[in-house]
N, C-alpha and C positions, 0 to 999 in steps of 0.2 A: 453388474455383469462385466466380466475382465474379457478379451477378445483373444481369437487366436492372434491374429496378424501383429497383435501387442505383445502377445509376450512374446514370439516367435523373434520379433523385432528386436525385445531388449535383449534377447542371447545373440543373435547376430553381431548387435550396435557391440555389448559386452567383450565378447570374442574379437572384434576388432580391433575395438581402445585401448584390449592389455595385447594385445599380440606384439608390443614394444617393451613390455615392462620385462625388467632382468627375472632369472629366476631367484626364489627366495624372497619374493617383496610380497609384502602385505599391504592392501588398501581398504579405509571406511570412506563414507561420505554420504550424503544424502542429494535425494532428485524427486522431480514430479514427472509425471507422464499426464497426458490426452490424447484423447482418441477417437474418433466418430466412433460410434455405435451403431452398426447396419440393423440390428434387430428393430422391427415395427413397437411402438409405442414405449421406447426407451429412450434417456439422454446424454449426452457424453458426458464425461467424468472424468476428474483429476485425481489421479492416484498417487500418494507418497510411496516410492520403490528406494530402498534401503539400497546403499553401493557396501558391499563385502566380496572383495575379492582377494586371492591367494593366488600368484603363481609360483610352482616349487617348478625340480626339474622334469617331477614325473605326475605328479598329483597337481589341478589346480580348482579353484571355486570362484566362481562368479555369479553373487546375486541368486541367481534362480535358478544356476546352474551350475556342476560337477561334474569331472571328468577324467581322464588318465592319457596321459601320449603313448601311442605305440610308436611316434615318429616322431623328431624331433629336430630340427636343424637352421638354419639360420633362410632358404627357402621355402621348409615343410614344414607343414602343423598338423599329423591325423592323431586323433583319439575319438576314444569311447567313452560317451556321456551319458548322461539321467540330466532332466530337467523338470519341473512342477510349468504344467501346462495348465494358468486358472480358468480357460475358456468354463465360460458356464452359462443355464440358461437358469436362472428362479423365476417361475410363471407371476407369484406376487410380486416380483419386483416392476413387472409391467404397467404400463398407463394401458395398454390394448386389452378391451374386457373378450376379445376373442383368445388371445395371446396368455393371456391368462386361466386357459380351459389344457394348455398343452402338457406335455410332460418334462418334466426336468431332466433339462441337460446337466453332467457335470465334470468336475475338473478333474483330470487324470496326471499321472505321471507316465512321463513319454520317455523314451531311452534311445539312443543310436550310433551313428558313427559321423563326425568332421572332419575336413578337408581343408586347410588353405595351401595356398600357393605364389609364393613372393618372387617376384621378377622385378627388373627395372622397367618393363613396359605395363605391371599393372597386378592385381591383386585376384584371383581364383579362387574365389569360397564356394563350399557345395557341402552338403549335409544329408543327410535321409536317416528317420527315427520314424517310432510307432509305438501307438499305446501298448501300457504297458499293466493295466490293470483291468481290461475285458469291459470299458463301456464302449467305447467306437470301435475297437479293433481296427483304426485306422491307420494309415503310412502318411508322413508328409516327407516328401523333399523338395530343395532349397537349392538353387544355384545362383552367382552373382559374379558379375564383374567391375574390379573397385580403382580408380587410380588415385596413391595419395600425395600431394602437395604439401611441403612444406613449406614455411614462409615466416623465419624469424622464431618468434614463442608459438605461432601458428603452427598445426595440422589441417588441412581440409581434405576431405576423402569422398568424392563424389562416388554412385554406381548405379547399376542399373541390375534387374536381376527377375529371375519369375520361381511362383512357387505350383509345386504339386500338390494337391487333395486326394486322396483318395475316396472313391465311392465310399464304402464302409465312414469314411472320414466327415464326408459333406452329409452321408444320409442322418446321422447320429444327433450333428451341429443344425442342419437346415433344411431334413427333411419334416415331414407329414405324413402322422401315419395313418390310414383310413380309423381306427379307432379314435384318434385326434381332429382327424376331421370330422367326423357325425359332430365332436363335442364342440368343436370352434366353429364352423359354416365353411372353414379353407377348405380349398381343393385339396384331394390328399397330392403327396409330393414325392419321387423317391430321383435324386438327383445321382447322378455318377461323377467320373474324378474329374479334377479341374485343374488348368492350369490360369495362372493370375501375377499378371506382370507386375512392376514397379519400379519404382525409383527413389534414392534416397540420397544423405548426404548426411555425415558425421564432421563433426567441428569441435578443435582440441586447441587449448588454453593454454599453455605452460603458464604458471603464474610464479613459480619461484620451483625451487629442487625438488621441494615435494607436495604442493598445491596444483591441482589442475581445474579446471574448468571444461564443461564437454556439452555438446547438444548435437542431437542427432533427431533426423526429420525422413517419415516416409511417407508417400503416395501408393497405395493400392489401386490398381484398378479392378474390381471383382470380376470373375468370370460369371460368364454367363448363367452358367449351372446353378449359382450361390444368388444372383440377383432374380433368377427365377423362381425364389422360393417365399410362400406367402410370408412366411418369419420375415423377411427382408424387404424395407422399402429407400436402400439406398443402391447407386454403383459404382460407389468408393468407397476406401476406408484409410486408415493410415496413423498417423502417431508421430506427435513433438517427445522429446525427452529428454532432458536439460538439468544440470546439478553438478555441485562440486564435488573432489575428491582429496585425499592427503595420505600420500606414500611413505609408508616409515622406511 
């Protein structure tokens, strides 16, 4: 089971790290990701996430995610994206023999619009997308404020930031449907949107002209709405993400 808050996270982290890179550069590399896993009778997991990024002038690709600028400048970054959203639930992948009576959640491609905003007092990202193939019909948006430090071959990039759910969003991920309850004994569950703070920090390596090194770390605090639901028996979630990269 892959999480929103992860991958939501590796486009964020993504979009941050190349938000320096000139245009016209290509990047591979590889990384692992962990994650709490808030779903009842599941366990966290180490995921190999491939680094494939392109940024051009107008076009770029990162990882899990594609996009286009409609703005472009040395304060402004807006475009319109598609990302592969792997949030998913498989009932068999469960240790919970109730959790295992539900229905299956699965992974959509979500699409939208990005926002940043470069100042010398500090970094303004904001986002808002929505599925894009009719199993949640749900909206998520993203807002964050980042300041970043340099320091020699060092990047550090502290922020703090909250996310949106939308009803339709959380019911799909973490509700219960009375048909799911008779079958599991949970209460049935039908949660509305949410909002769900956090905090994070990205950390950048320069190791030579075209070798980097990068780790990037987030805390979730779940809303209320999402820890209310019998699928769930955590009140955090969050994600390390850490791996090299080589810029031609």
């Amino acid at each position: 089971m892959k999480l929103l808050h992860k991958s939501l996270t590796v486009v964020a982290a993504t979009v941050l790290l190349s938000q320096a890179a000139h245009a016209n550069t290509f990047t591979l590399g590889a990384s692992a990701l962990v994650s709490p896993d808030p779903y009842r009778g599941n366990q966290d997991r180490v995921y190999p996430v491939p680094v494939i990024n392109y940024e051009g002038d107008s076009f770029y690709f990162r990882s899990l995610m594609a996009g286009y600028y409609l703005w472009k400048d040395d304060a402004n970054r807006l475009s319109i994206n598609a990302y592969f959203l792997p949030l998913h639930f498989k009932p068999s992948d469960s240790d919970d023999d109730r959790m295992k009576t539900l229905d299956r959640r699965r992974a959509t491609l979500v699409a939208g619009v990005t926002y940043s905003h470069f100042a010398d007092w500090g970094i303004v990202r904001t986002s808002f997308s929505g599925d894009t193939l009719d199993y949640s019909n749900g909206l998520i948006a993203d807002a964050a404020y980042l300041y970043r430090f340099r320091l020699d071959k060092w990047t550090l990039t502290p922020g703090v930031g909250v996310t949106w759910n939308s009803s339709n969003q959380n019911d799909y991920y973490y509700g219960v449907s009375s048909a799911e309850s008779s079958r599991s004994g949970f209460d049935s569950y039908s949660p509305s949107d949410s909002f769900e703070p956090y905090v994070e920090l990205s950390v950048n390596y320069t190791i030579n002209t075209n070798w980097n090194a990068f780790f990037m770390g987030r805390y979730v605090h779940m809303a209320d709405e999402i820890q209310d639901s019998p699928m769930v028996d955590k009140s955090y979630t969050g994600v390390v993400w850490t791996g090299v990269s080589y810029t031609f």
